[in-house]
C-alpha positions as CSV (number, residue, x, y, z in Angstrom):
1,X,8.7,18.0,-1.2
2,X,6.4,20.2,0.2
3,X,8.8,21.1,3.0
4,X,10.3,22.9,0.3
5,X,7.3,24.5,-0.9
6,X,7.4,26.0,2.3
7,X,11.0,27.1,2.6
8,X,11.0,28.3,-0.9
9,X,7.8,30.7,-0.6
10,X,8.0,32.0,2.3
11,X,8.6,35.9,2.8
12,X,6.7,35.9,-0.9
13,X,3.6,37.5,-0.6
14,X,2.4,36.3,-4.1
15,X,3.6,32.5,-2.5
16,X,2.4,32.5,0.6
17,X,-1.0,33.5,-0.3
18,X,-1.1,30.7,-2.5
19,X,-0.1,28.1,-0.2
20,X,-2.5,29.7,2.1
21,X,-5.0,29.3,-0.5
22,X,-4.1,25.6,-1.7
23,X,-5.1,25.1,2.4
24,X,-8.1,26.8,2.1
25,X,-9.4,24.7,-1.2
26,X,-9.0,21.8,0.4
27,X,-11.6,23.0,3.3
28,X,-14.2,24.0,0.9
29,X,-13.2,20.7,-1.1
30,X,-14.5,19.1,2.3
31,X,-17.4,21.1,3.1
32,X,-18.7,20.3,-0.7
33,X,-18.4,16.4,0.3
34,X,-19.7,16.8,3.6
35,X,-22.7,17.9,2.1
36,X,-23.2,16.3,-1.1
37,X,-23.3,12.8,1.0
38,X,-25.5,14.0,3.7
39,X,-28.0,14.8,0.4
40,X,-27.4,11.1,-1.3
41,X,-27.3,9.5,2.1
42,X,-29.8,11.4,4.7
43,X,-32.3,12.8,2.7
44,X,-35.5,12.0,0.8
45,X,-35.4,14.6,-1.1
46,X,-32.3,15.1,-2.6
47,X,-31.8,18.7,-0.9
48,X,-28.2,19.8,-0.6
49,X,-27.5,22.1,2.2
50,X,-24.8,23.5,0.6
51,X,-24.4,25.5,-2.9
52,X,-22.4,23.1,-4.4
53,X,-21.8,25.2,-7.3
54,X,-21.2,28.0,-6.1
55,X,-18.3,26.1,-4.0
56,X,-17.4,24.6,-7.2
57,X,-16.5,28.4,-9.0
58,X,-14.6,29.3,-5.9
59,X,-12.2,26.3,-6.2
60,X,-11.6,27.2,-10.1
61,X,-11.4,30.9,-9.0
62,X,-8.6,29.7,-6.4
63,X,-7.2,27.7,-8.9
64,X,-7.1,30.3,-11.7
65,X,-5.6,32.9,-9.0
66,X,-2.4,30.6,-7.8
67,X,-1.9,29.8,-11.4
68,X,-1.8,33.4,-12.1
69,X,0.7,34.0,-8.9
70,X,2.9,31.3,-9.6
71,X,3.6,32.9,-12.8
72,X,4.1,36.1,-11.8
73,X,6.8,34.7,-9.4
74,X,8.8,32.8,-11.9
75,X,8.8,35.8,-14.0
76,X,10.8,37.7,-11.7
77,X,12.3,34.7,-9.6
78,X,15.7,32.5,-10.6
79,X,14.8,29.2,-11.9
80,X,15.8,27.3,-8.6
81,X,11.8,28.2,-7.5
82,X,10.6,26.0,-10.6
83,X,10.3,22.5,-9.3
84,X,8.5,24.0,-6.3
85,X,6.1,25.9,-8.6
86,X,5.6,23.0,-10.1
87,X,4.6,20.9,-7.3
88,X,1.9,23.6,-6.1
89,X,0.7,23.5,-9.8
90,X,0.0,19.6,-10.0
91,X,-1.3,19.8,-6.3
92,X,-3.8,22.2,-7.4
93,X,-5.1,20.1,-10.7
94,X,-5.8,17.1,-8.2
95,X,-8.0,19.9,-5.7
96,X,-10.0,21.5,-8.6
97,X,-11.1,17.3,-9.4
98,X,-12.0,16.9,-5.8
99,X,-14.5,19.1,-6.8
100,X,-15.6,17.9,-9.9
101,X,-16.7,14.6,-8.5
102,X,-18.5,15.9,-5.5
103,X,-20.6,17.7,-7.9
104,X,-21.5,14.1,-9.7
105,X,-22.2,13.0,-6.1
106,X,-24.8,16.3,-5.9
107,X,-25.9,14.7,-9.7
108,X,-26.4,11.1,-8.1
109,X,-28.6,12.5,-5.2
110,X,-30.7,14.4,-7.7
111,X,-31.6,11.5,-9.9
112,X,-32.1,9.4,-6.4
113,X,-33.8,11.6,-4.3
114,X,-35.0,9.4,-1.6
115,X,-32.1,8.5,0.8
116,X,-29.5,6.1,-0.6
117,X,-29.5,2.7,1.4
118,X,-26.4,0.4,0.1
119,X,-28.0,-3.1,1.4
120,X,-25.4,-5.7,2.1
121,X,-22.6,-3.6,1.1
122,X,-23.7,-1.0,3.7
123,X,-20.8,-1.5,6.0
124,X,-18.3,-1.4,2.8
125,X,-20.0,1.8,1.4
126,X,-19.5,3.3,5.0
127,X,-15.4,3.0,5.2
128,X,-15.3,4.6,2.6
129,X,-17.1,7.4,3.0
130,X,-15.1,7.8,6.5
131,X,-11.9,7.2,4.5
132,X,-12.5,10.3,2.3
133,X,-14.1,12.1,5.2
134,X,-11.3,12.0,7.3
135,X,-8.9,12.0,4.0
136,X,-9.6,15.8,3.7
137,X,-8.1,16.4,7.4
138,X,-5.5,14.3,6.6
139,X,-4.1,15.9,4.0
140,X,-4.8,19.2,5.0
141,X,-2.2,18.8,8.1
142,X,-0.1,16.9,6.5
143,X,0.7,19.3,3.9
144,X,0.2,22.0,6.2
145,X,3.0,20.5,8.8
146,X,5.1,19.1,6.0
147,X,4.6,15.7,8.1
148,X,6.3,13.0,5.9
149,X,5.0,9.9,8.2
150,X,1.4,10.9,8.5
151,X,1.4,11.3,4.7
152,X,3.2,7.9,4.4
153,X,0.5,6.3,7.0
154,X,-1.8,7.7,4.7
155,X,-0.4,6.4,1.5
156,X,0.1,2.9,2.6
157,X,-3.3,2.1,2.9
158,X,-4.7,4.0,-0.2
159,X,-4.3,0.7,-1.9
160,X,-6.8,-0.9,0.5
161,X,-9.4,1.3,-0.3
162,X,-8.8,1.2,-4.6
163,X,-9.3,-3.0,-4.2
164,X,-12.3,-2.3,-1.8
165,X,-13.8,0.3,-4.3
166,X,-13.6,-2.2,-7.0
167,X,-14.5,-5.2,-5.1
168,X,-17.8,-3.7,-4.1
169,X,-18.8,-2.5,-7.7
170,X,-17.7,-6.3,-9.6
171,X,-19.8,-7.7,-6.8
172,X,-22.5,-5.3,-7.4
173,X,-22.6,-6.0,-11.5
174,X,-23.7,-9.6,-10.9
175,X,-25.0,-9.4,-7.4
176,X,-28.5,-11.3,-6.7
177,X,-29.3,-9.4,-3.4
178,X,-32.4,-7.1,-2.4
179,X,-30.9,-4.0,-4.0
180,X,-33.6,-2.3,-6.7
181,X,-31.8,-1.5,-10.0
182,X,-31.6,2.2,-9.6
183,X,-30.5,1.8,-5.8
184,X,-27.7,-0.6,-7.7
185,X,-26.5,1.8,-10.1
186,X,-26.2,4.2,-8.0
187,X,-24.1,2.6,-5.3
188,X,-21.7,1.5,-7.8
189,X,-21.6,5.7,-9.5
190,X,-21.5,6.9,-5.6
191,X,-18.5,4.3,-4.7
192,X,-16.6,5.3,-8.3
193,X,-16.3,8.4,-7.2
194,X,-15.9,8.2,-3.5
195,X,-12.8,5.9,-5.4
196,X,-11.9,8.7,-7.2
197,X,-11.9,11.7,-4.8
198,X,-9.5,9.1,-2.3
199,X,-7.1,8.8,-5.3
200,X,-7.0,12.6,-5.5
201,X,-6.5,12.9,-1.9
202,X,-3.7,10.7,-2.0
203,X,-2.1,12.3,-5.0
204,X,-2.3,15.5,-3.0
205,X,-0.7,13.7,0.1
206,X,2.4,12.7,-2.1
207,X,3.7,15.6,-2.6
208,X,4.7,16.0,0.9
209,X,7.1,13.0,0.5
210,X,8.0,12.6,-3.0
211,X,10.2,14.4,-5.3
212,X,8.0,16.1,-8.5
213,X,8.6,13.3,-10.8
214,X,6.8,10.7,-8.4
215,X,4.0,13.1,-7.2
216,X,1.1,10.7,-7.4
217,X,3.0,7.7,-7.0
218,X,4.1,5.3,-4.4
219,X,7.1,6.6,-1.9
220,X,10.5,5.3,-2.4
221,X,12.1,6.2,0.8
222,X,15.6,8.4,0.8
223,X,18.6,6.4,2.1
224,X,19.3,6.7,5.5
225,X,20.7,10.8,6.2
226,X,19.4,11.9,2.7
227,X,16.5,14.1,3.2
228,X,16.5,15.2,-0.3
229,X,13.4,12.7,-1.5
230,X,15.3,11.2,-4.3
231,X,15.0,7.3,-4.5
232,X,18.1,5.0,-3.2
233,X,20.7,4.7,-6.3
234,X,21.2,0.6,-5.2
């Protein structure tokens, strides 16, 4: 889908500063994670290196600005740009959440200020933060090379992580380990929304491989020669 994002926009200036700008987002988006985990995770302190909120305004100021260029293209554009308008829309919701829930990570690592130790569910705790980590890279090629098997690699394992997120949290609800109760709670709020911000990632991913209606959902690979998207008929 995103392949014809790309075929679609370019040569339009309005278009391809907004895919330009969906790529950016997701770089801020990564550099607002980066260091909103270093604060819950490294420090006893709860510093965060990074103006999270000021990152935060200039993803809805992106957000706000492709909105407004989208619209100004279908204004003056035939209808056949609308599905791919469309897709950059929804893709640009899921970005402007990324940042939502890094700023409830910043929240966590204010109420916990010393560093965030996760006990026995350390090494859990830790693939996930890599997952979303490297999630950010991920998707950013993906999208940005229109590559349809690195965004299904991606999207095969997202379920892996969604049962791991919620495997660690049921455990933690009746857990009898070393954990104090504020370390507990906040493991379970910092692995919600690491959960979260991988669901948004691979939402974003979809749309490299799905048609609009299935953004967000799994892949149903086109029939053998048909590189339209569309799911097999039989």
């Amino acid at each position: 889908m995103f392949r014809l994002i790309r075929e679609l926009f370019r040569g339009e200036s309005l278009l391809d500063q907004s895919f330009e700008e969906t790529i950016a987002i997701l770089v801020v988006a990564k550099g607002m994670m980066s260091a909103a985990a270093r604060s819950l995770r490294e420090s006893d302190r709860g510093e965060v290196d990074m103006d999270v909120h000021k990152a935060d305004i200039q993803i809805n100021k992106y957000q706000r600005e492709i909105r407004r260029n989208i619209l100004t293209h279908l204004s003056v554009s035939h209808a056949t740009d609308l599905t791919a308008a469309l897709v950059l829309t929804s893709i640009i919701i899921d970005v402007e959440r990324l940042g939502d829930y890094t700023k409830n990570i910043v929240e966590l690592a204010q109420a916990h200020p010393r560093r965030l130790e996760a006990g026995m569910y350390e090494e859990d705790v830790r693939r996930l933060e890599e997952r979303v980590r490297a999630g950010y890279d991920d998707v950013r090629n993906a999208i940005d090379e229109s590559d349809a098997e690195a965004a299904r690699t991606f999207m095969s394992s997202h379920h892996e992580y969604a049962v791991l997120a919620d495997q660690i949290i049921e455990s933690l609800i009746g857990a009898d380990d070393k954990l104090d109760k504020g370390s507990a709670v906040t493991v379970a709020l910092y692995v919600r929304y690491l959960k979260r911000i991988e669901a948004h990632l691979n939402n974003i991913i979809t749309s490299v491989v799905n048609p609009f209606p299935r953004i967000g959902y799994r892949s149903k690979r086109p029939p053998e020669g048909d590189a339209s998207g569309a799911p097999p008929t039989s």
